[in-house]
N, CA, C and O atoms as a GROMACS GRO file, in nm:
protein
  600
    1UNK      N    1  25.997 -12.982   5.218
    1UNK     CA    2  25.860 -12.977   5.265
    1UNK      C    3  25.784 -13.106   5.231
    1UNK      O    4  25.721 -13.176   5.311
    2UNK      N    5  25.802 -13.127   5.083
    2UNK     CA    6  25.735 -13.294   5.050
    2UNK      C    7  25.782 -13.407   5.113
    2UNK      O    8  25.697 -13.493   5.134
    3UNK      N    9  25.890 -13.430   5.148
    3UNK     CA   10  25.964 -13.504   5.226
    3UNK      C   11  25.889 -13.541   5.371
    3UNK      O   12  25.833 -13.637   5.424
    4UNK      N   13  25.931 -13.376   5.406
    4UNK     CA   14  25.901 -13.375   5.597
    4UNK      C   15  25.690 -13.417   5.583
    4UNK      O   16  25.608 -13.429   5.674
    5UNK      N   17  25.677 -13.424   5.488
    5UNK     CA   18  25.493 -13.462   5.488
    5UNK      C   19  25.529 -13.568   5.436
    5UNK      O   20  25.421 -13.583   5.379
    6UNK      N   21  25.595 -13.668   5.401
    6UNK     CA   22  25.587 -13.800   5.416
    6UNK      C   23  25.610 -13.885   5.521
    6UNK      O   24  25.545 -13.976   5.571
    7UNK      N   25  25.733 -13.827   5.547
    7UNK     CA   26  25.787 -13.883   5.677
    7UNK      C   27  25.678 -13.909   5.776
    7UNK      O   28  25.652 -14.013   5.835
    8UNK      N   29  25.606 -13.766   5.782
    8UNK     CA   30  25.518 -13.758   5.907
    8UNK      C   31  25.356 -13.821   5.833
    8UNK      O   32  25.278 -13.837   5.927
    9UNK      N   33  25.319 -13.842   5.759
    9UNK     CA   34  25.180 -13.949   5.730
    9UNK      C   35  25.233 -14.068   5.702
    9UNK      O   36  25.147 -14.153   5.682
   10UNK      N   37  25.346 -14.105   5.693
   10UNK     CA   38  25.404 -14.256   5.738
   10UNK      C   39  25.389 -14.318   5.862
   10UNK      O   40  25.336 -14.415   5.915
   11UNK      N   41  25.465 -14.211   5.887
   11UNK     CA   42  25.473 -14.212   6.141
   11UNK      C   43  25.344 -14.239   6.144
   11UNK      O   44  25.306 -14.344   6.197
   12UNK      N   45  25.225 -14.125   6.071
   12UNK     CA   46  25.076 -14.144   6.134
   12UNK      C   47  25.019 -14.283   6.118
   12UNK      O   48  24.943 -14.342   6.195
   13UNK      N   49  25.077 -14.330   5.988
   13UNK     CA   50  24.979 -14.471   5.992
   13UNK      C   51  25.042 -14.551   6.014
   13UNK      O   52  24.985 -14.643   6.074
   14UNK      N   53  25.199 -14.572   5.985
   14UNK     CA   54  25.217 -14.712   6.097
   14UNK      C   55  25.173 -14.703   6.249
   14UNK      O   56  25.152 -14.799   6.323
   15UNK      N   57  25.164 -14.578   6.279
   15UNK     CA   58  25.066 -14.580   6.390
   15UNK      C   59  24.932 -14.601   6.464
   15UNK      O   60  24.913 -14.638   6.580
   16UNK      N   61  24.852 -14.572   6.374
   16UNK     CA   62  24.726 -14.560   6.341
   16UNK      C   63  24.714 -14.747   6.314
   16UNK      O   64  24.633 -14.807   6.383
   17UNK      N   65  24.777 -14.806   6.239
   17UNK     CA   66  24.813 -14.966   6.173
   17UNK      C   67  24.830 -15.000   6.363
   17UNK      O   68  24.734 -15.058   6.412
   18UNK      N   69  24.901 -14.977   6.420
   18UNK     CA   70  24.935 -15.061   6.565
   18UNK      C   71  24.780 -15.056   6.672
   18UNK      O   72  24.718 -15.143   6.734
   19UNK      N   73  24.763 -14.920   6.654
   19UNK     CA   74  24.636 -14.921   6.735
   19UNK      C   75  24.531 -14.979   6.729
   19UNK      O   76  24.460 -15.012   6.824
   20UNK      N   77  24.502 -15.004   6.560
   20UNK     CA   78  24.400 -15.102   6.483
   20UNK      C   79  24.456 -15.212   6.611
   20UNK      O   80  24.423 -15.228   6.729
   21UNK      N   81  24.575 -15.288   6.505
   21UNK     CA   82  24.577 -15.413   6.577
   21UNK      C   83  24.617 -15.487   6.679
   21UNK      O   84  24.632 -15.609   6.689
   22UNK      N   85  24.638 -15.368   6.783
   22UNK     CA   86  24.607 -15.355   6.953
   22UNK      C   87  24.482 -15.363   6.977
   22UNK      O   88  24.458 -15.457   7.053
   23UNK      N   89  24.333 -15.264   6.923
   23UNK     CA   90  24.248 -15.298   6.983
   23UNK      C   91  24.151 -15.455   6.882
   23UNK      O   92  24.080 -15.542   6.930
   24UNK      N   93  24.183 -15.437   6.768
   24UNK     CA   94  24.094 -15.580   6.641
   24UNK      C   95  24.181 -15.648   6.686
   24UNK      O   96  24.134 -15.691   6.792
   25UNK      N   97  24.307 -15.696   6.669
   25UNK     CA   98  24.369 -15.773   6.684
   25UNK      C   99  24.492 -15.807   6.614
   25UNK      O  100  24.464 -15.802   6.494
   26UNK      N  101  24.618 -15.840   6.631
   26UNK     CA  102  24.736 -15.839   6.541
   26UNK      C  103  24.735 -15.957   6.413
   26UNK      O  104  24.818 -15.963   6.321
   27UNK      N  105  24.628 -16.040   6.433
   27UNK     CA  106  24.614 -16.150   6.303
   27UNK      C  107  24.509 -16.085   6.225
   27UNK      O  108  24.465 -16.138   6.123
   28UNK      N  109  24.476 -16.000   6.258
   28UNK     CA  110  24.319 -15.972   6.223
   28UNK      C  111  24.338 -15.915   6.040
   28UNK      O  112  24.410 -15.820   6.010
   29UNK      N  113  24.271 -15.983   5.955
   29UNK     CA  114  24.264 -15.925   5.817
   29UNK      C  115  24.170 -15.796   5.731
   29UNK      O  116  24.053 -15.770   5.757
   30UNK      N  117  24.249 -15.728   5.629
   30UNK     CA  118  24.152 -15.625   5.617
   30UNK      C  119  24.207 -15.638   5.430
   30UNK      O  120  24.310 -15.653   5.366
   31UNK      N  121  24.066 -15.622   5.409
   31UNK     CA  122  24.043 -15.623   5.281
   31UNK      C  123  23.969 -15.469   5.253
   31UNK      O  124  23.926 -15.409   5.352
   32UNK      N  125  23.956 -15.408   5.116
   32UNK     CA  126  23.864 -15.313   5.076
   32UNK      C  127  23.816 -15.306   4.929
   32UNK      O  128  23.891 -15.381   4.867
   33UNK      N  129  23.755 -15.268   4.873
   33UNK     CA  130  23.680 -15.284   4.711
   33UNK      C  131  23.578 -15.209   4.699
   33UNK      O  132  23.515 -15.164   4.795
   34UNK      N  133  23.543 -15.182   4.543
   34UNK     CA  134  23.468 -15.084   4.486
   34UNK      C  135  23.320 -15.205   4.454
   34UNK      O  136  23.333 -15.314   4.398
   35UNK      N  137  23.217 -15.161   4.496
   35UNK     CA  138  23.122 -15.210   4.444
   35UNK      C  139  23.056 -15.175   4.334
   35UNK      O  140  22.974 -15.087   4.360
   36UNK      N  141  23.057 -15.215   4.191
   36UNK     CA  142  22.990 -15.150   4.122
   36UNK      C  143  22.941 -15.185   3.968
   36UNK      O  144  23.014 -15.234   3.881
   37UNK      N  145  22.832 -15.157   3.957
   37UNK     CA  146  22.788 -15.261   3.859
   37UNK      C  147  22.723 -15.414   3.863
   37UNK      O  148  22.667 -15.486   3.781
   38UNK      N  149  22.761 -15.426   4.005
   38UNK     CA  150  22.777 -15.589   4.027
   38UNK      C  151  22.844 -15.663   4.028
   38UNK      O  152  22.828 -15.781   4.061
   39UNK      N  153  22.985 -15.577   3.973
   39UNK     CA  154  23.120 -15.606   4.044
   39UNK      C  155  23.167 -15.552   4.127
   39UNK      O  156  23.126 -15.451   4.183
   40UNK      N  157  23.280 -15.627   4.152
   40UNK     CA  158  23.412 -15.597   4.277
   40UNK      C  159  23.513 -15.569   4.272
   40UNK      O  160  23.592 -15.664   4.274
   41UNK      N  161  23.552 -15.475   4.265
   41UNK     CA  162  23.678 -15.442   4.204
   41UNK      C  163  23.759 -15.399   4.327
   41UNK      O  164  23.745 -15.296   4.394
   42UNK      N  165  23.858 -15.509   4.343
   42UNK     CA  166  23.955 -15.524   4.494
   42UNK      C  167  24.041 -15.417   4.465
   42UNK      O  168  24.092 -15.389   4.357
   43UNK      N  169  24.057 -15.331   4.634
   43UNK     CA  170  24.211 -15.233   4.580
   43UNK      C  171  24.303 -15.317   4.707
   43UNK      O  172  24.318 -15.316   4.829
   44UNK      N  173  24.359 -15.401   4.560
   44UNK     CA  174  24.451 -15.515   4.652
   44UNK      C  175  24.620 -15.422   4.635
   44UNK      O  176  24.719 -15.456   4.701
   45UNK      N  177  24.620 -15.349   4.571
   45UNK     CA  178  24.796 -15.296   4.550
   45UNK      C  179  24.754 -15.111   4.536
   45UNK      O  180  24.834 -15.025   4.501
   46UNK      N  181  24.605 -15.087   4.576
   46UNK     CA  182  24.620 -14.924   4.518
   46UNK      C  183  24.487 -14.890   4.607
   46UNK      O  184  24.410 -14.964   4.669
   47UNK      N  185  24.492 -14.721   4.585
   47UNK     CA  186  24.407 -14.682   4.689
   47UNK      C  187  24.387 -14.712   4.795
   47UNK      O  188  24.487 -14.723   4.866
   48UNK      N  189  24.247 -14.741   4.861
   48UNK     CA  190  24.217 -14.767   4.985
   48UNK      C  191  24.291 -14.919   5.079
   48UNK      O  192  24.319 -14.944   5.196
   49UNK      N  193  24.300 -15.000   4.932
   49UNK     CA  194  24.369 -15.118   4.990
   49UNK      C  195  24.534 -15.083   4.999
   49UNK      O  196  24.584 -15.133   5.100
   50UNK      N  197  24.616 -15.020   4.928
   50UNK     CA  198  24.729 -14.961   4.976
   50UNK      C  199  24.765 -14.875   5.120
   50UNK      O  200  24.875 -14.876   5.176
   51UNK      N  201  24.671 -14.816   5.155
   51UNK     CA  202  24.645 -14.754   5.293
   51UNK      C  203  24.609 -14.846   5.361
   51UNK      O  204  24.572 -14.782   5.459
   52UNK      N  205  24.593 -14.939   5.383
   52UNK     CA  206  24.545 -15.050   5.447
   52UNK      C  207  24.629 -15.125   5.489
   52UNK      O  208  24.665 -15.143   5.606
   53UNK      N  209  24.673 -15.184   5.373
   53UNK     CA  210  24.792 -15.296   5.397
   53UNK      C  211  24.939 -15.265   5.377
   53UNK      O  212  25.029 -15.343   5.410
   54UNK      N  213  24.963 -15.116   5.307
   54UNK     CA  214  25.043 -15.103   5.342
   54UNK      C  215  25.135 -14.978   5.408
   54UNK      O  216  25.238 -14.982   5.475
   55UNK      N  217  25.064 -14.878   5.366
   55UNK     CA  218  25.129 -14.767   5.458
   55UNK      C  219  25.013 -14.774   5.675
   55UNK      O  220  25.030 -14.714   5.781
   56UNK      N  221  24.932 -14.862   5.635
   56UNK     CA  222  24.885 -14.885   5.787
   56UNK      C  223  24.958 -15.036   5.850
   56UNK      O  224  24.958 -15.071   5.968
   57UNK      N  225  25.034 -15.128   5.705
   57UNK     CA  226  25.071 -15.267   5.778
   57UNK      C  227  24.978 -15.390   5.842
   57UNK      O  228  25.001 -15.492   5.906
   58UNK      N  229  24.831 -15.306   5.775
   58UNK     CA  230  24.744 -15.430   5.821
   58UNK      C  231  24.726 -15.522   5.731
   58UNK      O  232  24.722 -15.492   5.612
   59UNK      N  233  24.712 -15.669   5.781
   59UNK     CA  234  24.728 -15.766   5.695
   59UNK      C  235  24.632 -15.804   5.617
   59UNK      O  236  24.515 -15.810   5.655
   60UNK      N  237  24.664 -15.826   5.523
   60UNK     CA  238  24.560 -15.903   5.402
   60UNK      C  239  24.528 -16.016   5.410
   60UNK      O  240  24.588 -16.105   5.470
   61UNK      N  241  24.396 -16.027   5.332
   61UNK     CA  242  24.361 -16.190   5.358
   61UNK      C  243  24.492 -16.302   5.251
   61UNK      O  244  24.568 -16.250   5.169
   62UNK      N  245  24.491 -16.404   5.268
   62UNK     CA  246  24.584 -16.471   5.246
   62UNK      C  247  24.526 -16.489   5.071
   62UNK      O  248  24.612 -16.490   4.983
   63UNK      N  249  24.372 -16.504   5.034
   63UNK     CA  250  24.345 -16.498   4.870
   63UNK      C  251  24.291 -16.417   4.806
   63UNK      O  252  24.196 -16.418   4.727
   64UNK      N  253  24.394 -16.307   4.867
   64UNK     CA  254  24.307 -16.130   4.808
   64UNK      C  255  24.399 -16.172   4.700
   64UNK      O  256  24.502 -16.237   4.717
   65UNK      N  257  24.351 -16.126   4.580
   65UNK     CA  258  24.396 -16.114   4.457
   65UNK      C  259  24.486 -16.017   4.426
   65UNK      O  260  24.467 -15.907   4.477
   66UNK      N  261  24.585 -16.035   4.350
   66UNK     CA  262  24.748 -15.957   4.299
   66UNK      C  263  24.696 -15.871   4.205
   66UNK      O  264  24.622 -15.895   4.110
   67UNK      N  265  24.746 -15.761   4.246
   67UNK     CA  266  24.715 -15.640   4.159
   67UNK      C  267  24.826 -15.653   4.002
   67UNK      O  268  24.943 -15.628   4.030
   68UNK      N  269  24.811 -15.674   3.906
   68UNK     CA  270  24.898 -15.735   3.822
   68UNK      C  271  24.960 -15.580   3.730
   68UNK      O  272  25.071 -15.557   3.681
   69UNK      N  273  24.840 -15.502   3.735
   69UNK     CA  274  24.904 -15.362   3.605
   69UNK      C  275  24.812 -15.273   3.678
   69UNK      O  276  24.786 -15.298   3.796
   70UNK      N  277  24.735 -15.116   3.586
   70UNK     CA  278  24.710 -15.020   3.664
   70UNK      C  279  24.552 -15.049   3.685
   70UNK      O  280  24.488 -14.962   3.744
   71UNK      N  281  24.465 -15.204   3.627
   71UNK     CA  282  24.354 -15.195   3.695
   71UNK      C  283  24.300 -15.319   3.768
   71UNK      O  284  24.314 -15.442   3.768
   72UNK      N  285  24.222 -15.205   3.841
   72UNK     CA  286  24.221 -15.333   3.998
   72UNK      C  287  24.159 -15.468   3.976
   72UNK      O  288  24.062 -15.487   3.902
   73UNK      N  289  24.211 -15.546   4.033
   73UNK     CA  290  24.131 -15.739   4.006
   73UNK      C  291  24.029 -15.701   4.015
   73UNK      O  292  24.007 -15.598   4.078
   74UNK      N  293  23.889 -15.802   3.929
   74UNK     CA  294  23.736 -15.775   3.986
   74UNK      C  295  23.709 -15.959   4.003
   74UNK      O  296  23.717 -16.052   3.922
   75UNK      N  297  23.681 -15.952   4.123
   75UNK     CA  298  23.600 -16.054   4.182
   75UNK      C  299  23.444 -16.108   4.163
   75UNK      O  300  23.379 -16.022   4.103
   76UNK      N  301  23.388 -16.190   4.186
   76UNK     CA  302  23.208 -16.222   4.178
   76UNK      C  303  23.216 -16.217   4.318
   76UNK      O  304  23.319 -16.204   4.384
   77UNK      N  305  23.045 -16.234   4.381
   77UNK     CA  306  23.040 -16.250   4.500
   77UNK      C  307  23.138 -16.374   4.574
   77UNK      O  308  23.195 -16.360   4.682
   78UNK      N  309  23.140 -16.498   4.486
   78UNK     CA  310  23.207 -16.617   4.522
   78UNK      C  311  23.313 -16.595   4.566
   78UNK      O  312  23.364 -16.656   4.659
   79UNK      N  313  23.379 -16.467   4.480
   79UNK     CA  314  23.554 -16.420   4.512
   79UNK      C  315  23.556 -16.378   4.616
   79UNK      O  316  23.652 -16.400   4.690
   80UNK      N  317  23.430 -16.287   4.660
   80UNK     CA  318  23.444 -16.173   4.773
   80UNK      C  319  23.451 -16.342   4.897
   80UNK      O  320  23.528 -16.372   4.988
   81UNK      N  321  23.344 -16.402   4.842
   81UNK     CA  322  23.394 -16.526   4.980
   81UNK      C  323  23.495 -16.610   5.022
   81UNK      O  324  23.516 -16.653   5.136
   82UNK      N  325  23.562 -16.633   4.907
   82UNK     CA  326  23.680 -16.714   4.873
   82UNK      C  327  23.799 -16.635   4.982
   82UNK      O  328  23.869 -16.702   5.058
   83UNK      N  329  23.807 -16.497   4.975
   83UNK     CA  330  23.870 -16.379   5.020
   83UNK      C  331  23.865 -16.384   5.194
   83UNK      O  332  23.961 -16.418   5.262
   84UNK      N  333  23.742 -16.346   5.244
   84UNK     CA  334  23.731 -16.401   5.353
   84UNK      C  335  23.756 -16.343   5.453
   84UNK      O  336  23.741 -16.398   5.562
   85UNK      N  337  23.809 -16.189   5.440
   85UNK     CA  338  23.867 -16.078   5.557
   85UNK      C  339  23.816 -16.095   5.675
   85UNK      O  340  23.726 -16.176   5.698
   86UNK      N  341  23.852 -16.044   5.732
   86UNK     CA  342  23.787 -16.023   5.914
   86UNK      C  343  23.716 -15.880   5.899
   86UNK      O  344  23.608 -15.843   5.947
   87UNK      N  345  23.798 -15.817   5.828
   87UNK     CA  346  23.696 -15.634   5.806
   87UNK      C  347  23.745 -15.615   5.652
   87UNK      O  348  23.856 -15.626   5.599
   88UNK      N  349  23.598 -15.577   5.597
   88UNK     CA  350  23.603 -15.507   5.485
   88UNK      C  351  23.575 -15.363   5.520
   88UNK      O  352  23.520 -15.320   5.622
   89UNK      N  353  23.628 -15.292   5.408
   89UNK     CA  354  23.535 -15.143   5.367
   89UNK      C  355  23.504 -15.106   5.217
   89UNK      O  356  23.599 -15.085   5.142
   90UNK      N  357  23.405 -15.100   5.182
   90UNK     CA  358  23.334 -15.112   5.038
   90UNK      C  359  23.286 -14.951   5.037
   90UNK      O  360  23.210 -14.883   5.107
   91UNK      N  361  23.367 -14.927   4.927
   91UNK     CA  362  23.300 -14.800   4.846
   91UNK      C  363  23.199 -14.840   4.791
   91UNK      O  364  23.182 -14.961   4.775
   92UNK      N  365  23.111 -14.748   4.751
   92UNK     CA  366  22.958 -14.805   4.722
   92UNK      C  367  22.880 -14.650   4.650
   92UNK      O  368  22.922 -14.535   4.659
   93UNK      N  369  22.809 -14.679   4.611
   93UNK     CA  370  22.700 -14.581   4.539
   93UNK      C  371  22.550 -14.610   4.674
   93UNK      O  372  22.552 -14.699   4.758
   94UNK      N  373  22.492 -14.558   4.665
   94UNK     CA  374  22.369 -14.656   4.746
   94UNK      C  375  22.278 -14.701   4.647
   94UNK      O  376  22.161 -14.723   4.677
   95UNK      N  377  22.326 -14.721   4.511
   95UNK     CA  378  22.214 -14.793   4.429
   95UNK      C  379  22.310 -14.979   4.422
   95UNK      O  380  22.245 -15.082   4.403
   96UNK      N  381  22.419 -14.979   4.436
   96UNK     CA  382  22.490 -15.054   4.419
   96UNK      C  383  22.534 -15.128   4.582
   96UNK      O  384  22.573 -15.244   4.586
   97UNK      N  385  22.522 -15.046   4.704
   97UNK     CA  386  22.492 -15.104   4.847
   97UNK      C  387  22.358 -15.159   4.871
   97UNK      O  388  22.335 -15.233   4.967
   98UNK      N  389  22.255 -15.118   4.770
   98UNK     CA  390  22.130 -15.205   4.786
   98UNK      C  391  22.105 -15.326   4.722
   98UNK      O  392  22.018 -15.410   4.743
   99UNK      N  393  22.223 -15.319   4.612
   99UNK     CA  394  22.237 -15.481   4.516
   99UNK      C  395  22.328 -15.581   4.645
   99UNK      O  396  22.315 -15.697   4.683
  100UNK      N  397  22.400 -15.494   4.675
  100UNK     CA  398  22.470 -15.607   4.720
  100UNK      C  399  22.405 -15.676   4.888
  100UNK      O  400  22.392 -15.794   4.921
  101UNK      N  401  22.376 -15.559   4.961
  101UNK     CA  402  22.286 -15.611   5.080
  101UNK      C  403  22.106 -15.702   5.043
  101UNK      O  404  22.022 -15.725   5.129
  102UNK      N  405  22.097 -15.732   4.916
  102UNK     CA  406  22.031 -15.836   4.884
  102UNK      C  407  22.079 -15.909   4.856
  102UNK      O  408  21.999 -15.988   4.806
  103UNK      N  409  22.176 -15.947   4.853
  103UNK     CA  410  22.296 -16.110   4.770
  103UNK      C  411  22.287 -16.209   4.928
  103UNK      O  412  22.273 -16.174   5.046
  104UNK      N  413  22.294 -16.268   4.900
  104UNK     CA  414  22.259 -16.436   5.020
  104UNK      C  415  22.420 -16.435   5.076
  104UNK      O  416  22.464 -16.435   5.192
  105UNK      N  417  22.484 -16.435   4.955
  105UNK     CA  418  22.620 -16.430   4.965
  105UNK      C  419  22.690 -16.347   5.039
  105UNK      O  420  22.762 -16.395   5.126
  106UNK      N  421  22.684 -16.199   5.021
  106UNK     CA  422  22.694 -16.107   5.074
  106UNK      C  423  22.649 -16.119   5.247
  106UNK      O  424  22.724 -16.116   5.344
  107UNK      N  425  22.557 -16.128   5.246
  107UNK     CA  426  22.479 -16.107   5.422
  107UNK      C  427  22.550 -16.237   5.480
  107UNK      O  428  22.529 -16.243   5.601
  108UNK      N  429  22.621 -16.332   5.438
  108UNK     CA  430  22.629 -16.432   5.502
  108UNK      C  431  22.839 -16.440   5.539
  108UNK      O  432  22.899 -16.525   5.605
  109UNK      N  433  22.878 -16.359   5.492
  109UNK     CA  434  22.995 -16.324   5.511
  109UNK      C  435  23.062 -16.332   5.635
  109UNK      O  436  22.989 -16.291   5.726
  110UNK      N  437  23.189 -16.374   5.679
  110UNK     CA  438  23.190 -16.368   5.820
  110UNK      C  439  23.149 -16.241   5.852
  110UNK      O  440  23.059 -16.215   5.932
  111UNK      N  441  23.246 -16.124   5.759
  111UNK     CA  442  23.296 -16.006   5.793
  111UNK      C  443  23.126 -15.880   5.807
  111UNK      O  444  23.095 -15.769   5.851
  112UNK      N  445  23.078 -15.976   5.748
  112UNK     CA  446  22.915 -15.877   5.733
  112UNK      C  447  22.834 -15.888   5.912
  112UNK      O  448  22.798 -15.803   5.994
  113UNK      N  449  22.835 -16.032   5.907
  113UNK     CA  450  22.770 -16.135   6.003
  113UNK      C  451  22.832 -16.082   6.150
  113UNK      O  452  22.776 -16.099   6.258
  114UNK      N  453  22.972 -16.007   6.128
  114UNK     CA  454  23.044 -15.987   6.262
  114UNK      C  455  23.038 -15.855   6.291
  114UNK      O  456  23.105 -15.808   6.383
  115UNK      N  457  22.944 -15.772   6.204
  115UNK     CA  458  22.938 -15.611   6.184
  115UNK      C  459  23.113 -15.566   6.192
  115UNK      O  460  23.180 -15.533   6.290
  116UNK      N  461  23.144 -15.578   6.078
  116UNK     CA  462  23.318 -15.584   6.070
  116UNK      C  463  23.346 -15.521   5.943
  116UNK      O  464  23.455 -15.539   5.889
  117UNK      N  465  23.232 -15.430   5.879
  117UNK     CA  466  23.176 -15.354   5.769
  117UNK      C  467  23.224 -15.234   5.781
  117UNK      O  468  23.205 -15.195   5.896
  118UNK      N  469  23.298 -15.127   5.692
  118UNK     CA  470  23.291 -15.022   5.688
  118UNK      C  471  23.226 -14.969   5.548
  118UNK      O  472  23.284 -15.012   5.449
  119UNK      N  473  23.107 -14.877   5.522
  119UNK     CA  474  23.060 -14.813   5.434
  119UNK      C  475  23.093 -14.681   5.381
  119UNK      O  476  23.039 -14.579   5.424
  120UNK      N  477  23.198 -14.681   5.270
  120UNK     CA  478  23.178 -14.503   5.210
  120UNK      C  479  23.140 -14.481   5.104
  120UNK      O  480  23.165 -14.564   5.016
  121UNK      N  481  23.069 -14.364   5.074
  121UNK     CA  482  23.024 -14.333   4.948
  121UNK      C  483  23.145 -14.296   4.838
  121UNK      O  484  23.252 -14.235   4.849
  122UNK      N  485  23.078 -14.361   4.731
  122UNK     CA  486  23.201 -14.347   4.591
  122UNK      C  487  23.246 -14.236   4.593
  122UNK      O  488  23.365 -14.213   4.572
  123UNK      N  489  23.133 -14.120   4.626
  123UNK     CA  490  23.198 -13.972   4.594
  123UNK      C  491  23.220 -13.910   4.758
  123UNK      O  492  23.129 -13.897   4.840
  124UNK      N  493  23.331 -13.884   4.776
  124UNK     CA  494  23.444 -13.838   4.773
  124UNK      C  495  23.593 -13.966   4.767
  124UNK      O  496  23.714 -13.949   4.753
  125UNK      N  497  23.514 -14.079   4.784
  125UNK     CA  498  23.614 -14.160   4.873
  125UNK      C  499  23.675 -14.264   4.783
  125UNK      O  500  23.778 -14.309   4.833
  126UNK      N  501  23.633 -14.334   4.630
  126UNK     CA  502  23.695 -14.313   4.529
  126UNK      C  503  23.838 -14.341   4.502
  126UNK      O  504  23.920 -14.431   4.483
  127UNK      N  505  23.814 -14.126   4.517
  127UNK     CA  506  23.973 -14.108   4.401
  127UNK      C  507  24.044 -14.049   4.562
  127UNK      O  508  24.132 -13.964   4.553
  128UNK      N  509  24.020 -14.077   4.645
  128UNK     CA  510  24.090 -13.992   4.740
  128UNK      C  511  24.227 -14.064   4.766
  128UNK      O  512  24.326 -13.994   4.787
  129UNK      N  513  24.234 -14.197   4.766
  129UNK     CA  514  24.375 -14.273   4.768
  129UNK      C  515  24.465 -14.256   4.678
  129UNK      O  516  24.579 -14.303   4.680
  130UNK      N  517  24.411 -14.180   4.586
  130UNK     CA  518  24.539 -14.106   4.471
  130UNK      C  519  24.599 -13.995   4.493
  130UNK      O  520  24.701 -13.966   4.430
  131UNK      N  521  24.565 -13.942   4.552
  131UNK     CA  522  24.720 -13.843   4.664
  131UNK      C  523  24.715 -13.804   4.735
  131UNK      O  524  24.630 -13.844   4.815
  132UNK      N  525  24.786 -13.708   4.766
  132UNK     CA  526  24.855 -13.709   4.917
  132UNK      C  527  24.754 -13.673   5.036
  132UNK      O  528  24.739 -13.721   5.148
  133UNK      N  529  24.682 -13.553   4.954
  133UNK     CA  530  24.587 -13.499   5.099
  133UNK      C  531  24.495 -13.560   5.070
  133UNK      O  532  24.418 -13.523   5.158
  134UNK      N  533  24.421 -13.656   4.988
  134UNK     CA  534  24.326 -13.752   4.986
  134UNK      C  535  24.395 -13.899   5.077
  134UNK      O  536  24.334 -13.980   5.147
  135UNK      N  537  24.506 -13.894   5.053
  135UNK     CA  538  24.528 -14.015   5.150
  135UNK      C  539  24.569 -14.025   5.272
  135UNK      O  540  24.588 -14.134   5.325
  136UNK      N  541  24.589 -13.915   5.332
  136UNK     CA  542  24.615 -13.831   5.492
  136UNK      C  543  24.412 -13.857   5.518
  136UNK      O  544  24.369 -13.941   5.596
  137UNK      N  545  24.328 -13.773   5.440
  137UNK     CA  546  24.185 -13.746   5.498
  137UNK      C  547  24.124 -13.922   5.504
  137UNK      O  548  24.045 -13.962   5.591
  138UNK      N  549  24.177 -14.004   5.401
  138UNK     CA  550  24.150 -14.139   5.452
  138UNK      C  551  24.193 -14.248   5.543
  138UNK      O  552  24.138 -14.345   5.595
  139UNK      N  553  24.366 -14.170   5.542
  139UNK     CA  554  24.412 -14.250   5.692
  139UNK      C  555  24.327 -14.211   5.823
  139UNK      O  556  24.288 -14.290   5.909
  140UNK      N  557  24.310 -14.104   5.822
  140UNK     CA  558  24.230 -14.029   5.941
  140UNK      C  559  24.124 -14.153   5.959
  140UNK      O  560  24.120 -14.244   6.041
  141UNK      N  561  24.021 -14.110   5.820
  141UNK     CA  562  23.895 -14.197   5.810
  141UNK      C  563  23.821 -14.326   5.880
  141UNK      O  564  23.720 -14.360   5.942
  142UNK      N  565  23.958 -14.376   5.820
  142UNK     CA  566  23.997 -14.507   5.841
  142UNK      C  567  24.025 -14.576   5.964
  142UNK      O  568  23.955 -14.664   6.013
  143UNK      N  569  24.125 -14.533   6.009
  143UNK     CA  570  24.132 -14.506   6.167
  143UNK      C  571  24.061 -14.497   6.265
  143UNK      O  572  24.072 -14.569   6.364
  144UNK      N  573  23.961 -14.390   6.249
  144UNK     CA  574  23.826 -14.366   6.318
  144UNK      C  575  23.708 -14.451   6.276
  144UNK      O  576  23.602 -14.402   6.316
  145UNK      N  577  23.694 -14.552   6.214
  145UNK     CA  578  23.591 -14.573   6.184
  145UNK      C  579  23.620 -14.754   6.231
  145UNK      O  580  23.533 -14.834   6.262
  146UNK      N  581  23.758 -14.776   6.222
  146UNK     CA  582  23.783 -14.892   6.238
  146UNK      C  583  23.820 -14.927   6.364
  146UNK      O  584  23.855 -15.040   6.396
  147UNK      N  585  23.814 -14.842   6.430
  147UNK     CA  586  23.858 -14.812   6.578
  147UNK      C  587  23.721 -14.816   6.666
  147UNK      O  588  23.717 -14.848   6.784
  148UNK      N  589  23.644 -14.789   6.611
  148UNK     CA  590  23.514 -14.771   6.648
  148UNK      C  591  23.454 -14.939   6.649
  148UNK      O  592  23.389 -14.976   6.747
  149UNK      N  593  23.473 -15.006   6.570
  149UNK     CA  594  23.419 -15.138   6.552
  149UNK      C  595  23.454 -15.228   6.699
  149UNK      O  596  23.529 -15.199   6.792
  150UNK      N  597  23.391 -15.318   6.682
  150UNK     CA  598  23.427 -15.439   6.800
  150UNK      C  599  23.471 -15.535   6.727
  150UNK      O  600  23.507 -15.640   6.779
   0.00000   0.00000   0.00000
């Protein structure tokens, strides 16, 4: 049974991964991170960025930072620019989406500038890349929301 539910939310997102970059585009980069505090904490090897880049196969920016042990790189705004995605999606609090949509840095992003933004709230979306039916309800998510973009 655990098996035949891998197999098949694998199928879904390398699928879900082609359609992305049939309609964004097949070079097109995707980054994701926790906003909080005033940091950035990239999920360059876990969670949302693991669904991303790798059970969806979408590509990373070329200076997303290496996930080295079990906690995630944290970046400054400078990093988040250095980085450079074509689409982010930022978990966020909305006390911590209002720090950062005041940063100069921030608004001036390609990925901001190109409405190439996806927004979820910390709570539910978080801890949901830590298993299985949290990471099926975010492939879904994900999918739909990124599909939706221009």
């Amino acid at each position: 049974m655990a098996e035949e539910w891998i197999i098949n939310y694998e199928t879904e997102a390398v699928s879900a991964g082609k359609e992305i970059k049939e309609k964004l585009g097949e070079d097109k980069t995707f980054m994701s991170f926790l906003a909080s505090g005033g940091q950035f904490y990239i999920f360059s090897e876990a969670g949302l960025g693991d669904i991303l880049n790798t059970d969806m196969e979408l590509l990373k920016p070329e200076k997303m930072p290496v996930q080295e042990d079990i906690s995630l790189p944290v970046v400054s705004y400078e990093g988040l620019a250095e980085i450079d995605a074509d689409y982010v999606v930022v978990v966020a609090t909305d006390e911590d989406l209002a720090e950062l949509e005041k940063n100069s840095i921030w608004t001036n992003l390609r990925a901001v500038k190109d409405k190439h933004v996806i927004i979820l709230p910390t709570s539910p979306y978080f801890n949901q890349g830590y298993s299985a039916m949290g990471r099926q309800l975010l492939l879904d998510e994900l999918k739909g929301e990124l599909l939706s973009l221009e």
